[in-house]
PAGUPA-874672 format. One line per 8 residues: number of its first residue (from 1); their letters; for each residue x, y, z of C-alpha. Coordinates in Angstrom, 2 decimals. Layout:
N
NUM	A	X,Y,Z ~ ...
END
This chain:
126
1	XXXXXXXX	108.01,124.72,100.47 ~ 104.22,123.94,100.73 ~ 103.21,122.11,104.19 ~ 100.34,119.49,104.49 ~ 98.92,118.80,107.63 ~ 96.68,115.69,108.50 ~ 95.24,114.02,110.68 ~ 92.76,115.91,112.50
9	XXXXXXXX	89.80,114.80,113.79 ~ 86.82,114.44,116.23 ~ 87.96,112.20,119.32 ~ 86.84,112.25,122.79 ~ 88.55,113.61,126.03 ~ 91.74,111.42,127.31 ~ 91.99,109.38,123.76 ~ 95.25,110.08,121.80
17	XXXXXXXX	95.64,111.78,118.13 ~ 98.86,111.54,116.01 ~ 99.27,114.45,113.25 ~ 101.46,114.48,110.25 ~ 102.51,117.69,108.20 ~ 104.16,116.08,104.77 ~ 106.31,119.14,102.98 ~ 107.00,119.39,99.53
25	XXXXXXXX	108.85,121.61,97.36 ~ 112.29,120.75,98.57 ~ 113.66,119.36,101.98 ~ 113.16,120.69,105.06 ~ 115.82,118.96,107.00 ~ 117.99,122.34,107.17 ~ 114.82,123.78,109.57 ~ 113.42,123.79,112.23
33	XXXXXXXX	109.86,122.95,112.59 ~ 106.70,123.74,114.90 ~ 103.43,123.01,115.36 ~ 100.88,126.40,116.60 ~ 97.30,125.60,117.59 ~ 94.26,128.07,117.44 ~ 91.63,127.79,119.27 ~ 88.32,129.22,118.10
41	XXXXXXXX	88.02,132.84,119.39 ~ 91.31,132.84,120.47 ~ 94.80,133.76,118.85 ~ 97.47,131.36,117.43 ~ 99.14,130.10,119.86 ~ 103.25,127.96,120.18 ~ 102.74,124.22,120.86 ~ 106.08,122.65,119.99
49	XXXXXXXX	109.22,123.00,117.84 ~ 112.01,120.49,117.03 ~ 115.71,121.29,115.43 ~ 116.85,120.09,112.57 ~ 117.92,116.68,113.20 ~ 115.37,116.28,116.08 ~ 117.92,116.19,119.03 ~ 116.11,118.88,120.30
57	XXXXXXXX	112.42,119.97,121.38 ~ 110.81,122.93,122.88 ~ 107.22,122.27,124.36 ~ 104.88,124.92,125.79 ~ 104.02,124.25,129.14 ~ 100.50,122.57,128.73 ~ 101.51,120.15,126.13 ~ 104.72,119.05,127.73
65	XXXXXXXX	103.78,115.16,128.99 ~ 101.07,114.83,126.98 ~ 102.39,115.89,123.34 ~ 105.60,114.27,121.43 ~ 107.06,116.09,118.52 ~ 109.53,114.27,115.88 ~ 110.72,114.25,112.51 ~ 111.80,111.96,110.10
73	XXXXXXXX	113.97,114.10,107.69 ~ 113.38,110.91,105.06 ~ 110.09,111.33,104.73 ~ 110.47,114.99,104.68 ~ 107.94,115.00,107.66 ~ 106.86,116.35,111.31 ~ 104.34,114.32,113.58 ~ 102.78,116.04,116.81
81	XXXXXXXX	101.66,113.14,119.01 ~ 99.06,114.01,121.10 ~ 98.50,112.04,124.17 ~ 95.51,112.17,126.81 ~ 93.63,114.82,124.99 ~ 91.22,117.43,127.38 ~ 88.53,119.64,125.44 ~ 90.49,122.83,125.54
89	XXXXXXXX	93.15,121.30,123.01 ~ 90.66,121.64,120.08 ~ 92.25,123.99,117.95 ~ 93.02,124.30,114.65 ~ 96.71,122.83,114.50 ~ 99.02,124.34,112.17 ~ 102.69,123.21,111.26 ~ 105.69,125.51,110.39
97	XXXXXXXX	108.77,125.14,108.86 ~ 111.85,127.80,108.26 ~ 113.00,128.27,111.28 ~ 117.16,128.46,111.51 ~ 118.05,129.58,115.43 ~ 117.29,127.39,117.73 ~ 116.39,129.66,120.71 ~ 113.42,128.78,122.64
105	XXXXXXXX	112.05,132.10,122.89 ~ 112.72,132.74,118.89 ~ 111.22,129.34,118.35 ~ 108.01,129.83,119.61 ~ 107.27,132.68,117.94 ~ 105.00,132.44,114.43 ~ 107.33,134.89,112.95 ~ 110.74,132.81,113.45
113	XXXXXXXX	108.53,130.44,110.39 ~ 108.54,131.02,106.57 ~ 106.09,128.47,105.48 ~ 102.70,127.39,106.97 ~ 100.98,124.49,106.19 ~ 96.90,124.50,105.80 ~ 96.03,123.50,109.54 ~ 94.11,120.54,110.45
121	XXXXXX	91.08,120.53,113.00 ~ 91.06,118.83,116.33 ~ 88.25,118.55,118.03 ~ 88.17,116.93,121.63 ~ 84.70,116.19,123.03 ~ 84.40,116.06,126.72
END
Protein backbone atom coordinates (compact mmCIF):
# COMPACT_ATOMS: atom_id res chain seq x y z
CA UNK A 1 0.00 0.00 0.00
CA UNK A 2 1.77 3.38 -0.71
CA UNK A 3 -0.06 6.53 1.05
CA UNK A 4 -0.17 10.10 -0.49
CA UNK A 5 -0.83 12.88 1.57
CA UNK A 6 -1.87 16.45 0.32
CA UNK A 7 -2.87 19.29 1.05
CA UNK A 8 -0.63 21.07 3.25
CA UNK A 9 0.03 24.41 3.33
CA UNK A 10 0.83 27.92 4.78
CA UNK A 11 -2.52 29.46 6.30
CA UNK A 12 -2.97 31.79 9.07
CA UNK A 13 -4.24 31.23 12.72
CA UNK A 14 -8.22 30.40 13.03
CA UNK A 15 -8.56 29.66 9.01
CA UNK A 16 -9.46 25.99 8.19
CA UNK A 17 -7.25 23.29 6.10
CA UNK A 18 -8.72 20.03 4.63
CA UNK A 19 -6.01 17.13 3.95
CA UNK A 20 -6.33 14.15 1.76
CA UNK A 21 -4.07 10.91 1.91
CA UNK A 22 -5.04 8.95 -1.59
CA UNK A 23 -3.65 5.06 -1.14
CA UNK A 24 -2.73 2.93 -3.80
CA UNK A 25 -1.60 -0.49 -4.16
CA UNK A 26 -4.80 -2.18 -3.16
CA UNK A 27 -7.81 -1.08 -0.88
CA UNK A 28 -7.64 -0.01 2.33
CA UNK A 29 -11.20 -0.37 3.37
CA UNK A 30 -10.29 -3.58 5.61
CA UNK A 31 -8.11 -0.81 7.96
CA UNK A 32 -8.15 1.39 10.00
CA UNK A 33 -6.60 4.67 9.38
CA UNK A 34 -4.86 7.70 11.31
CA UNK A 35 -3.46 10.74 10.86
CA UNK A 36 0.08 11.60 13.38
CA UNK A 37 1.45 15.14 13.30
CA UNK A 38 5.13 16.22 14.10
CA UNK A 39 5.96 19.15 15.13
CA UNK A 40 9.46 20.48 14.49
CA UNK A 41 11.71 19.52 17.47
CA UNK A 42 9.25 17.48 18.80
CA UNK A 43 8.24 13.67 18.41
CA UNK A 44 5.38 12.17 16.29
CA UNK A 45 2.62 12.56 17.85
CA UNK A 46 -1.59 10.59 17.52
CA UNK A 47 -4.09 13.07 16.00
CA UNK A 48 -6.98 10.90 14.87
CA UNK A 49 -7.98 7.41 13.68
CA UNK A 50 -11.20 6.14 12.03
CA UNK A 51 -12.44 2.23 11.62
CA UNK A 52 -13.00 0.71 8.74
CA UNK A 53 -16.26 1.81 7.58
CA UNK A 54 -15.92 5.18 9.42
CA UNK A 55 -18.62 4.56 12.17
CA UNK A 56 -16.06 5.19 14.43
CA UNK A 57 -13.33 7.95 15.43
CA UNK A 58 -10.79 8.41 18.06
CA UNK A 59 -9.48 12.10 18.46
CA UNK A 60 -6.67 13.23 20.77
CA UNK A 61 -7.75 15.65 23.08
CA UNK A 62 -6.54 18.97 21.37
CA UNK A 63 -7.95 18.24 18.04
CA UNK A 64 -11.30 17.01 19.20
CA UNK A 65 -13.83 20.15 18.04
CA UNK A 66 -11.66 21.50 15.82
CA UNK A 67 -10.49 18.41 13.54
CA UNK A 68 -12.98 15.92 11.50
CA UNK A 69 -11.64 12.67 10.25
CA UNK A 70 -13.55 10.52 7.40
CA UNK A 71 -13.14 8.17 4.74
CA UNK A 72 -14.58 7.40 1.64
CA UNK A 73 -13.63 3.68 1.08
CA UNK A 74 -14.55 4.53 -2.90
CA UNK A 75 -12.07 6.70 -3.39
CA UNK A 76 -9.75 4.63 -1.41
CA UNK A 77 -9.18 7.83 0.74
CA UNK A 78 -8.83 9.58 4.36
CA UNK A 79 -9.42 13.47 4.82
CA UNK A 80 -8.37 15.22 8.24
CA UNK A 81 -10.44 18.42 8.36
CA UNK A 82 -8.90 20.89 10.22
CA UNK A 83 -10.98 23.59 11.65
CA UNK A 84 -9.92 26.95 13.52
CA UNK A 85 -6.26 26.33 13.17
CA UNK A 86 -3.75 27.94 16.25
CA UNK A 87 0.15 28.09 15.47
CA UNK A 88 1.08 25.11 17.53
CA UNK A 89 -0.78 22.72 14.95
CA UNK A 90 2.04 23.19 12.37
CA UNK A 91 3.40 19.92 12.07
CA UNK A 92 4.28 17.77 9.59
CA UNK A 93 0.97 15.59 9.16
CA UNK A 94 1.36 12.09 8.34
CA UNK A 95 -1.42 9.45 7.46
CA UNK A 96 -1.43 5.68 8.37
CA UNK A 97 -3.10 2.84 7.30
CA UNK A 98 -3.00 -1.05 8.64
CA UNK A 99 -4.46 -0.84 11.56
CA UNK A 100 -7.03 -4.01 12.41
CA UNK A 101 -8.18 -3.54 16.40
CA UNK A 102 -10.01 -0.91 17.03
CA UNK A 103 -8.91 -0.03 20.61
CA UNK A 104 -8.30 3.50 21.35
CA UNK A 105 -5.22 3.05 23.16
CA UNK A 106 -3.82 0.50 20.27
CA UNK A 107 -5.04 3.05 17.79
CA UNK A 108 -3.11 5.81 18.68
CA UNK A 109 -0.08 4.29 18.73
CA UNK A 110 2.40 4.61 15.37
CA UNK A 111 3.13 1.02 15.77
CA UNK A 112 -0.63 -0.37 15.51
CA UNK A 113 0.18 1.14 11.40
CA UNK A 114 1.91 -0.79 8.53
CA UNK A 115 2.07 1.83 5.93
CA UNK A 116 2.95 5.58 6.14
CA UNK A 117 2.30 7.94 3.70
CA UNK A 118 5.03 10.88 2.84
CA UNK A 119 3.59 13.65 5.30
CA UNK A 120 2.44 16.92 4.22
CA UNK A 121 3.47 20.34 5.93
CA UNK A 122 1.15 22.61 7.79
CA UNK A 123 2.14 25.63 8.68
CA UNK A 124 -0.18 28.03 10.80
CA UNK A 125 1.02 31.63 11.10
CA UNK A 126 -0.16 33.52 14.06
Amino acid sequence: VQLQASGGGLVQAGDSLRLSCAASGRTVDGYIMGWFRQAPGKEREFVTAISRGGGSTYYADSMKGRFTISRDNAKNTVYLQMNSLKPEDTAVYYCAAGAVVWVERIVAGQSAYRYWGQGTLVTVSS
